[in-house]
N, C-alpha and C positions, 0 to 999 in steps of 0.2 A: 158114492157121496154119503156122508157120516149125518146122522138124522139130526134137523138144526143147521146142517151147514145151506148155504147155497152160493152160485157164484156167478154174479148179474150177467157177468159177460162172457162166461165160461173160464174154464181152468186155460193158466197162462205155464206155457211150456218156452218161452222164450222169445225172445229178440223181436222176431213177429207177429207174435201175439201180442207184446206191451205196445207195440203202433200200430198194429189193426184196430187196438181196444182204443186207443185216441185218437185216432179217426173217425170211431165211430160217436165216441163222446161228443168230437168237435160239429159231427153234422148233428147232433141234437141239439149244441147249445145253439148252433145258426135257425131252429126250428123255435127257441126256447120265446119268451114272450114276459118271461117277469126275472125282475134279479134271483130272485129265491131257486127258480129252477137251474138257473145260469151258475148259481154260488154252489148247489148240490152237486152238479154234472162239473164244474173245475174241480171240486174237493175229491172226489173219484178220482181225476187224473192223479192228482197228489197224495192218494191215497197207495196206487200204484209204485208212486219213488217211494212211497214210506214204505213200502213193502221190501224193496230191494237193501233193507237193513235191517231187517227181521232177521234171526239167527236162524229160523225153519229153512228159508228162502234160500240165506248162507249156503244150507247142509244141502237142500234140492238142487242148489243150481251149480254148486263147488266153481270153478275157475269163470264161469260163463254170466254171474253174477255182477264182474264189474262193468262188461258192459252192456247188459240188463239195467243198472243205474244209469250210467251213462244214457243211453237208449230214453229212459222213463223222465230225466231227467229234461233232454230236448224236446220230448214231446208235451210233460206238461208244458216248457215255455211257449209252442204253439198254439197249445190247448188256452194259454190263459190272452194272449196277445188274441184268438178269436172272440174269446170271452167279452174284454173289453173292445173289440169290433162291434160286437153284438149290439152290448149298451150303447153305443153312440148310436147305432143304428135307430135304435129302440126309444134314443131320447132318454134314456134313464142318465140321472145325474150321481153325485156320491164319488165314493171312492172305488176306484178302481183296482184289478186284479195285478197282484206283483208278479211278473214275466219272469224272475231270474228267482233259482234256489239257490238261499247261502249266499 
């Protein structure tokens, strides 16, 4: 690991790793208690499909990459449809998280 870097959820090698990692996100936002933690832990998910169109990601992942998006893609929509579970639970009002990218 390059000094400066780190990687909250560990290094992602593929297909398993991008929904182990939103799994694990989605059992933190079901823990989470304020919007603010709730809007950090969805932005992570989607931070993940932003990932999958990085040119780095491109070159690391070559043919394996598109359905790595795909993959990163269903899982935030999970990830966000708990999100807004959460908040109803929670009684938080406001706007809620968009389920669909694109």
């Amino acid at each position: 690991m390059q000094k400066g870097k780190h990687h909250i959820y560990g290094a992602v090698r593929g297909v398993s790793d991008i929904r182990a990692i939103n799994c694990y996100i989605r059992e933190q936002i079901r823990k989470a208690r304020s919007r603010s933690k709730i809007t950090e832990l969805v932005r992570r998910s989607l931070y993940l499909y932003t990932l999958t169109h990085a040119p780095a990601w491109k070159r690391a992942f070559g043919k394996k990459i598109g359905r790595m998006r795909q993959v990163a893609k269903e899982e935030y929509e999970k990830t966000a449809r708990t999100a807004n579970k959460q908040l109803e639970k929670l009684g938080i009002g406001g706007k809620r998280y968009d389920e669909k990218i694109g």
